[in-house]
NULUM-854857 format. One record per atom (N, C-alpha, C, O, CB): x, y, z. Coordinates in steps of 0.05 Angstrom, whole numbers, plus 5000, padded with zeros to 4 digits. Glycine has a CB too. Layout:
REM NULUM-854857
XYZ...
This chain:
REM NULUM-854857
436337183429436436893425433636783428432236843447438336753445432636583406430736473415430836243424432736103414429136483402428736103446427435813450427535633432425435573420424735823454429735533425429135263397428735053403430334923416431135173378426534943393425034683399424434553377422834653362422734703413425834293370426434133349425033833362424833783387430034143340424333693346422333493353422833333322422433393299418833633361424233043338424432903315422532673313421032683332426932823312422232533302419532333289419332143301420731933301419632213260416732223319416131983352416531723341417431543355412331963370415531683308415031383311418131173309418330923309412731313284420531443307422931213315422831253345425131353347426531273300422331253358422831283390422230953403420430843391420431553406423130853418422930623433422430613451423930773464424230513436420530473471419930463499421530203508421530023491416730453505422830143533423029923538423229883566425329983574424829843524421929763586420929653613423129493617423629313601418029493614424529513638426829233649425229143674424629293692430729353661424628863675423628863713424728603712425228473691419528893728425228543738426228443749425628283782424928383803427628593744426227973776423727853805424928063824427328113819424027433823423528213849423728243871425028573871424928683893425127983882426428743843425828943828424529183821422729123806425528883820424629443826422629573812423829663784426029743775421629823830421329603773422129623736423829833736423929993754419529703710425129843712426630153698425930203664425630063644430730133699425830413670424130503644425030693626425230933634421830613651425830643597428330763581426830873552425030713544431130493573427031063539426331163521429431123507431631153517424731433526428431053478431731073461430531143437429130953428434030773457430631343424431331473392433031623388435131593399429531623379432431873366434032023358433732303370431532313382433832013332434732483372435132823392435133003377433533183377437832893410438132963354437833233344440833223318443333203317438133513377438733243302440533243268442633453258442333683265438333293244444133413246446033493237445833543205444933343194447833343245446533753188446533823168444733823147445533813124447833753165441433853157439633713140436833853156435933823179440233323140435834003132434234053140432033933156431033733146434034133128431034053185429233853201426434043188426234213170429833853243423633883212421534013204420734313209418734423201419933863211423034443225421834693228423334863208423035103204422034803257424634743200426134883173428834963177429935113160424635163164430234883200432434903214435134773206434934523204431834833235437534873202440134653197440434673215438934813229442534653181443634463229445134533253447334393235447434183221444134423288449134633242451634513236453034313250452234253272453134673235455234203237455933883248457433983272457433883294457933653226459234273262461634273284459634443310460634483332465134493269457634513305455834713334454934553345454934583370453434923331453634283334451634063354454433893366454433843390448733793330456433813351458633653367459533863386459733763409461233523348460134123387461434273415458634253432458934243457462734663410456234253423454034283453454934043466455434023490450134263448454933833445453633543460456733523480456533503505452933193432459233533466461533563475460433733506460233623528463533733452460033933502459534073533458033973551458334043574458334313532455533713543453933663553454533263564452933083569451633793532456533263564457733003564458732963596458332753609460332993540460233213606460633053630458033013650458132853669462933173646455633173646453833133666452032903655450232803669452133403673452832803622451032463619452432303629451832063631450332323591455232433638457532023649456232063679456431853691463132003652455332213691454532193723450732163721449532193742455932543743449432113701446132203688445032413717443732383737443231813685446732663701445832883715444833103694444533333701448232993733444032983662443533213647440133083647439232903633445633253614438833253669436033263665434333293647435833393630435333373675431433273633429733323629427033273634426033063642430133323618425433573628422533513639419233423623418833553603422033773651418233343626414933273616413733543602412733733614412533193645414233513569413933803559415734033568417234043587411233903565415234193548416834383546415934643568413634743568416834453516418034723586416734913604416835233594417435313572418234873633416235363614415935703605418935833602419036053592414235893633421235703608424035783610425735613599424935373603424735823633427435623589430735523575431335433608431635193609433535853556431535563633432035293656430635073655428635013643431635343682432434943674431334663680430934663709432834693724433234423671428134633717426334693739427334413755427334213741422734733731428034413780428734133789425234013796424933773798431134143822423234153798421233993803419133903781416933803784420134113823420533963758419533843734421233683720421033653695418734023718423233543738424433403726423133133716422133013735426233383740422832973689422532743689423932453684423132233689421132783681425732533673427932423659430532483669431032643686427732483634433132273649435232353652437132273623437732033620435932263679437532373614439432353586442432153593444532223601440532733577441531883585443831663592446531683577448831663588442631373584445931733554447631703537447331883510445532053513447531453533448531893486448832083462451231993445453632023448449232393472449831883425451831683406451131773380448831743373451331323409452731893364452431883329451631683316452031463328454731923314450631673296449331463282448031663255445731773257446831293303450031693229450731703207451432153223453332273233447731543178448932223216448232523213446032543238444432733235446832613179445732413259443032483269445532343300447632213300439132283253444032453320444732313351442832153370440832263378445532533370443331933376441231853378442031813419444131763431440731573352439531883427439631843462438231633477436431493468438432093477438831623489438231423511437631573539439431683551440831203515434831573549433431663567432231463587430631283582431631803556433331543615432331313637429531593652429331833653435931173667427931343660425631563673425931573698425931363711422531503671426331823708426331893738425131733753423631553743425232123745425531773781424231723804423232003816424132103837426031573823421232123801420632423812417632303804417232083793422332763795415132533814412632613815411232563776409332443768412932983830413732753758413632633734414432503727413032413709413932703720416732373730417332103727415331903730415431703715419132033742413531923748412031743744409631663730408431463725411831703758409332003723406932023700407931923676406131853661405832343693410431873665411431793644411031513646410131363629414031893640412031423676411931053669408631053667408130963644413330773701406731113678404131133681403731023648403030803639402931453692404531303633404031233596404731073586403630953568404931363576407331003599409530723586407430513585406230413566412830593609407230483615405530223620402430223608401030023611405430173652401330473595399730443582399330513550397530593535398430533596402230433545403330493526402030693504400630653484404030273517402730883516401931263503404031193483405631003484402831643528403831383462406331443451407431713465406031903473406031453419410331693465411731843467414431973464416431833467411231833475414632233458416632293443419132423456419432413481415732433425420332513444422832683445423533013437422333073416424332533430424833223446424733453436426633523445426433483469422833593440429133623440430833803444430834003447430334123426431933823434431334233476431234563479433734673472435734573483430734663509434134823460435734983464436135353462433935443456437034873452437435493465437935833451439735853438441935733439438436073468438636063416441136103389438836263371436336283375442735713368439936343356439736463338439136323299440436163286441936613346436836443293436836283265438236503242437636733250433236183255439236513225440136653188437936493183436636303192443736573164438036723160435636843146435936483125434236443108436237263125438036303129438536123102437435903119436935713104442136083087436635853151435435683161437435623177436935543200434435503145439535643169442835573188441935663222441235893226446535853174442035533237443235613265446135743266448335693256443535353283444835953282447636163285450536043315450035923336445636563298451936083309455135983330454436083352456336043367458636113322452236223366450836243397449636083403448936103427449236423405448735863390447135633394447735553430449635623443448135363369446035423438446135293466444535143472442135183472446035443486446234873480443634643472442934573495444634393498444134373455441634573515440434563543439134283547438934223571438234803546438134103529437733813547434633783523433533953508436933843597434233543526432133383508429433323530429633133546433733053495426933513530424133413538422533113534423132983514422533583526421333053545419432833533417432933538416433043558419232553544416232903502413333043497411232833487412032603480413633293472408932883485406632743476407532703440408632863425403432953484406732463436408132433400405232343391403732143394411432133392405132613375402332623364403232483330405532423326400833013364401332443310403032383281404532523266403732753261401732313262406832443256408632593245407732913218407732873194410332343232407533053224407133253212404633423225403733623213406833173187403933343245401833443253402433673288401033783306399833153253404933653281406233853304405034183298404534283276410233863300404634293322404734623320407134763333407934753356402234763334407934903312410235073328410235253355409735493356411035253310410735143372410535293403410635563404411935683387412835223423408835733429409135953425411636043435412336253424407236063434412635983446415335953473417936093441419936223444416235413492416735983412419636133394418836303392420436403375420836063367416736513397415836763393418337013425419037243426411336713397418536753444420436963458422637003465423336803478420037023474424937223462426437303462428737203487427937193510425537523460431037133482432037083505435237253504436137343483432036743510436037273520439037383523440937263555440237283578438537783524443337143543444737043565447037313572448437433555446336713556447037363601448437603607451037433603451537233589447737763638453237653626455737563627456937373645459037253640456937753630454837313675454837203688453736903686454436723701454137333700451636863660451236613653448336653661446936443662453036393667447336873666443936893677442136933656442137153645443337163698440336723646438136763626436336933622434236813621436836613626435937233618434337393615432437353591433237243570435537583616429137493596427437453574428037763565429437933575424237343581426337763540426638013530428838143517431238103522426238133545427938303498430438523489432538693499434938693503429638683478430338833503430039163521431739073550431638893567425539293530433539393542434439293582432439353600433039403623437339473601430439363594428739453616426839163623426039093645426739743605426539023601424938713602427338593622427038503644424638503564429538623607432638393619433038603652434638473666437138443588432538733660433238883689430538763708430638723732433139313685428638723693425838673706426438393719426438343743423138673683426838183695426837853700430237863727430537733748427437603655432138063713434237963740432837953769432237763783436738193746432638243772430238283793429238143802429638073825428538373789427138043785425037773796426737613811426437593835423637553771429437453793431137273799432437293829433037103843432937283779432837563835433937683868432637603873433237363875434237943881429237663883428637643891427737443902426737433924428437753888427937223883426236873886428836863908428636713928426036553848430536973904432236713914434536933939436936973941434436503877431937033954433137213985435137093999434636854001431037244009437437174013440237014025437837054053435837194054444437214025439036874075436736854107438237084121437037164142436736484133441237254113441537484138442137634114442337524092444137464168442437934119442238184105441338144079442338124056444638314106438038144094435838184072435338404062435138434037433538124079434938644085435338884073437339044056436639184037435038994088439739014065441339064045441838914023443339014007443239114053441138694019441038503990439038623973439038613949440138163995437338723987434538743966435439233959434539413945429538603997436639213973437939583961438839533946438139653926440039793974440839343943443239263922441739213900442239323878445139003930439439003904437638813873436339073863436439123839434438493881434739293886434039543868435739693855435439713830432839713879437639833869439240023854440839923828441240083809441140123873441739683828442639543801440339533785440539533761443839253803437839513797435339503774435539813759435439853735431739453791435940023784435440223767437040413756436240623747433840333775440940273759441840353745442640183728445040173725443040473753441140043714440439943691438840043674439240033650439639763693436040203688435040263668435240573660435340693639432640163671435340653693436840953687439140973695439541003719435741203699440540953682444541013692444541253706445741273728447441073663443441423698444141723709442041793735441741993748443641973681441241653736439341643765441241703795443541613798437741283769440141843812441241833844441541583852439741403854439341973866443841573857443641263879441341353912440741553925448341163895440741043912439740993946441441133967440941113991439840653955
C-alpha cells in the first residue's frame, strides 16, 4: 500500500477568524478534501462508493472533533498526537467533491497555523491516506482514508509529488501499520514499535517475546530463546 496524498486547489480554501469581546478567537479553514469520480492532479480516481465507506468510517470521531490533523504531511500514515494541528469539523457532499470544515487546535501547531491565519499565509488542504493505485488510475477497494493535513498552498499546478508515495506500506491483522514489503522490513518496524512503547513491569520478558516473534518472522525455523 502506498502513502496517498491528494491536494486540492488552495485557492478554494477559506480562512475565517471568529472573536469575540472578552473571547479567544477561533479559527476555521473550509474547502474541499477529496473528489469523487474525476480525475484529480496526481492522476488519481476515487470511486464514489470507496470515498463514501472511508468518510462513513470517519464520521463518528468528526461528531465528537476527534478526527485530527497535522501541519504537513509527516513521515507515517499515523497521526502523531504532538503534531497535531487541527481538527476535521465536519464533511458534507457538494455535487462530486466533499467539502470540510477545519477548526485549529489549541496545540504548539495550532498555533503556528493561527500565526499564518493572522498573517494571512495562504493555506491549504491535503488528504492522507493507504491504498493501492490500477494501472487505469482507479484507487484500488484497500483504500484507507486517515484524515486531511494543512499544508503550505503554493499556486495551483506548481505542487511536487512527495517522496513519502515512493514508500511502501502494509496493514497487518491486528491493525498495525508496517513500512516495507519484505517480512523482514515489516518484522523490523514491529519491533521498533515494541519497543517505543515498553509496559513499566515485565520488561524483560516483554522484550524475549518482541525478539523471538522478530525472529520467527524472519526465520521460522530458527531455535526459540
Amino acid at each position: 500500500m502506498q502513502l496517498l496524498i491528494e491536494r486540492m486547489n488552495p485557492d478554494n480554501f477559506k480562512q475565517l477568524i471568529e472573536e469575540a469581546e472578552g473571547k479567544p478567537k477561533i479559527y476555521w479553514l473550509n474547502g474541499p478534501i477529496i473528489m469523487e469520480e474525476e480525475k484529480n492532479n496526481n492522476g488519481r480516481i476515487y470511486r464514489h462508493n470507496i470515498v463514501e465507506r472511508e468518510v462513513q468510517k470517519l464520521m463518528p470521531k468528526i461528531k465528537i472533533n476527534k478526527l485530527a490533523g497535522e501541519l504537513n504531511h509527516p513521515q507515517s500514515p499515523e497521526i502523531n498526537p504532538e503534531r497535531i494541528s487541527h481538527y476535521i469539523t465536519a464533511l458534507e457532499k457538494d455535487g462530486n467533491i466533499w467539502m470540510g470544515r477545519v477548526k485549529v487546535a489549541s496545540t504548539p501547531l495550532g498555533g503556528v497555523v493561527k500565526n499564518l491565519m493572522d498573517d494571512k499565509y495562504p493555506l491549504g488542504m491535503s488528504t492522507r491516506g493507504l491504498g493501492t493505485v490500477g494501472s487505469d488510475g482507479y484507487v484500488m477497494e484497500d483504500f484507507r482514508m486517515i484524515t486531511a493535513d494543512i499544508i503550505d498552498a503554493p499556486s495551483i499546478g506548481k505542487y511536487m509529488d512527495p517522496i513519502l508515495e515512493s514508500i511502501r506500506y502494509k496493514m497487518l491483522d491486528d491493525g498495525t501499520i508496517v513500512k516495507g514489503d519484505s517480512k523482514t522490513e515489516q518484522a523490523v518496524e514491529v519491533l521498533e514499535k515494541k519497543i517505543e512503547t515498553l509496559p513499566k513491569v515485565d520488561v524483560e520478558k516483554y522484550l524475549v517475546g518482541a525478539i523471538q516473534e522478530f525472529i520467527n518472522t524472519i526465520a521460522p525455523n530458527s531455535n526459540k530463546l
